[in-house]
C-alpha positions in Angstrom: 65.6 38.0 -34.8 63.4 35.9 -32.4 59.7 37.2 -31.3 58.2 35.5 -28.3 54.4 35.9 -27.9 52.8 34.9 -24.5 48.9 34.4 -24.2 46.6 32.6 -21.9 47.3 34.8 -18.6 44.1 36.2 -17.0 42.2 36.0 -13.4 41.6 32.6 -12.0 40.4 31.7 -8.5 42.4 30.0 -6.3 42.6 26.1 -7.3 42.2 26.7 -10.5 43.9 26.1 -14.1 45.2 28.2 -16.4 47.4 27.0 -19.6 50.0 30.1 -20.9 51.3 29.4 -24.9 54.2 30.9 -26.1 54.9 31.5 -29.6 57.4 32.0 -31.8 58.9 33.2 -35.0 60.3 30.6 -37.3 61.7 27.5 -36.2 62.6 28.7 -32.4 62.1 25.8 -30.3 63.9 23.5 -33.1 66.9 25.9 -32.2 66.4 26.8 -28.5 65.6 25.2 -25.4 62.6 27.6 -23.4 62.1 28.5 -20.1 59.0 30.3 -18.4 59.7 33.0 -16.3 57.7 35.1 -13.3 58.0 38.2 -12.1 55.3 39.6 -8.8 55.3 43.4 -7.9 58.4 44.1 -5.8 60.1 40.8 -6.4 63.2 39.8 -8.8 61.9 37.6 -11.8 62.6 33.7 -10.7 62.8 30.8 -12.7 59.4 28.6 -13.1 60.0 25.6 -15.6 62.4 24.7 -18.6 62.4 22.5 -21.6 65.6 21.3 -23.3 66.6 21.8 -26.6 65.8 18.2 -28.7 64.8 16.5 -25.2 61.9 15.8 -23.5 64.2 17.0 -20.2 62.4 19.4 -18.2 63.4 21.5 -14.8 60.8 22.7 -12.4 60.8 25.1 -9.3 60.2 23.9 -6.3 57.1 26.2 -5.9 55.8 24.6 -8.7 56.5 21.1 -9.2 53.6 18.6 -9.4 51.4 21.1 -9.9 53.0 22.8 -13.3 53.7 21.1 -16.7 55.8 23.0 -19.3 55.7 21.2 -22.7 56.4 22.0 -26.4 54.7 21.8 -29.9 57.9 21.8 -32.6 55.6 21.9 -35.3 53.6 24.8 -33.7 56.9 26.3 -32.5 54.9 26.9 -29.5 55.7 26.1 -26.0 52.9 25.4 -23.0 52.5 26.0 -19.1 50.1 24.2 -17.9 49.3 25.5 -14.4 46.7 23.4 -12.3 46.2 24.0 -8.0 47.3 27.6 -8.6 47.4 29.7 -5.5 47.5 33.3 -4.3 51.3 33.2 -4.6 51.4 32.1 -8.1 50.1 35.8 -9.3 52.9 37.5 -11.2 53.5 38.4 -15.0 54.3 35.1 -16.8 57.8 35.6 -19.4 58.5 33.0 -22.0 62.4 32.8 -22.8 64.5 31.1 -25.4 67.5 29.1 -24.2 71.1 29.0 -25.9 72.3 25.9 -25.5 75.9 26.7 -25.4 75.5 29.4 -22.9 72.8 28.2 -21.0 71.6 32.1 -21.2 68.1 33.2 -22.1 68.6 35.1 -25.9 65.3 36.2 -26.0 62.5 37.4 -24.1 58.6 37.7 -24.8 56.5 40.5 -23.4 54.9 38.3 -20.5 51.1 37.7 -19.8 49.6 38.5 -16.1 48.2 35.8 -13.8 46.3 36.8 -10.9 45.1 34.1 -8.7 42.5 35.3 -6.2 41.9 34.0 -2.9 
């Protein structure tokens, strides 16, 4: 069984950084790709970024892109979100997922950590 752990959400003005971790159990990210997630009140949960599995090959939103950074630590078995210019719109709960290579389906979800970006 895999166990995600997001931390690093909190309240952050707007223009501001914040940098979300996501850890797992055992050797995770040396297994699975990983993929960060958001979900805002009253919205579906959309993709943010992703990090291949044994690749440096990453996929952004559009939303996102040159202003977010997803990256991974194998020998932490931790994966990163760096967030820098957020706005307003960037306020949701954060969800790290593990990626299945042959599906190309998320196995397994953390809990999520809350980012509110005030205006």
């Amino acid at each position: 069984q895999v166990h995600l752990v997001e931390s690093g959400g909190g309240l952050v003005q707007a223009g501001g950084t914040l940098r979300l971790s996501c850890a797992a159990s055992g050797r995770t990210f040396s297994v699975y790709g990983a993929g960060w997630f958001r979900q805002a009140p009253g919205k579906e949960r959309e993709f943010v970024a992703a990090i291949y599995r044994n690749t440096d090959i990453t996929d952004y939103a559009d939303s996102v892109k040159g202003r977010f950074t997803i990256s991974r630590d194998t020998a932490k078995n931790t994966v990163y979100l760096q967030m820098n210019g957020l706005k307003p719109e960037d306020t949701a709960m954060y969800y790290c997922g593990a990626r299945n290579a042959a599906t190309g389906k998320y196995d397994y979800w953390g809990q999520g950590t809350q980012v509110t970006v005030s205006s």
